[in-house]
N, C-alpha and C positions, 0 to 999 in steps of 0.2 A: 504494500500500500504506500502509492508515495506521500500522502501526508498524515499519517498516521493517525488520529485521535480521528479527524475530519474526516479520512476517506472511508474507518470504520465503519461511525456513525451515520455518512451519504448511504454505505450498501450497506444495513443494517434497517435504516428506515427509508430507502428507495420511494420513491410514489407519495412518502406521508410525510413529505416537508415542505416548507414555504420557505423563500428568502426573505430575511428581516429588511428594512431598511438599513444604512451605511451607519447612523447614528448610534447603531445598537454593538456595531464593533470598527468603529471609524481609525484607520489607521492613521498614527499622528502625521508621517506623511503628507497625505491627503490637503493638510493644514498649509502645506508651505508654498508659498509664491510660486506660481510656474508652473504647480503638479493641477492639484484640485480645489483650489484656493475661492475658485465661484461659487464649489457648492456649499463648501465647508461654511457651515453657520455657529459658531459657537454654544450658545442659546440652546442650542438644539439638540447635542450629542449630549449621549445617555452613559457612554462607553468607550475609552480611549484605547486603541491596541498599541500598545508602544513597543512595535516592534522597531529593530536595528539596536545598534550600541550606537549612542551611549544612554544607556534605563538612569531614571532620574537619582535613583538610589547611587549609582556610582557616582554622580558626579558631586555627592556629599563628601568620596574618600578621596576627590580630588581637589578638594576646596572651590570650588564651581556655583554646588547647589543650586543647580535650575536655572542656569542663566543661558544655555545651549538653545532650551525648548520653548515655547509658551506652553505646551502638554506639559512639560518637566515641572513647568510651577504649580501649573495646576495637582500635581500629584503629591508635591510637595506639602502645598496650602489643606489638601486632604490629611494629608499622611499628619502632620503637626497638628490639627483638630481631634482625629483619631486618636494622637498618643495622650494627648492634654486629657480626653473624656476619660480615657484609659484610666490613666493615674488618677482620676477623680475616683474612681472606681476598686483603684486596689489593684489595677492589675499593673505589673511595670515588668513586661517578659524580654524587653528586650527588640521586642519586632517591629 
């Protein structure tokens, strides 16, 4: 199967699927001048695929943090609400 999880899933449920709109696994890609940048609406995606290097997380261990991406901030501005709730909570695992 060349892409394994997906090609599964395709011949697995053949015939009983639908394609989602782009919003619901929008490649950050898509976002940047030149690619797909008319359609791409902010506002509107649900779901960022952050595919390619460099993932927002590394560019923490390179002293960067999110400056590469607009997605990278966006992930980030997530990721810091998440941990903050976190530790309100009790939880401090690390992730």
């Amino acid at each position: 199967m060349d892409c394994a999880d997906q090609s599964l899933l395709s011949q697995c449920f053949a015939g009983r699927w639908v394609d989602l709109p782009y919003i619901y696994n929008a490649l950050k890609t898509l976002r940047w001048e030149g690619v797909h940048d008319v359609i791409w609406k902010d506002d509107q995606v649900k779901n960022v695929h952050l595919l390619l290097s460099l993932k927002p997380w590394e560019e923490e261990e390179e002293g960067h943090r999110g400056i590469s991406d607009e997605t990278h901030k966006w992930w980030w501005e997530h990721n810091d609400r998440r941990t903050a709730e976190e530790k309100i909570m009790g939880v401090d695992d690390g992730f």
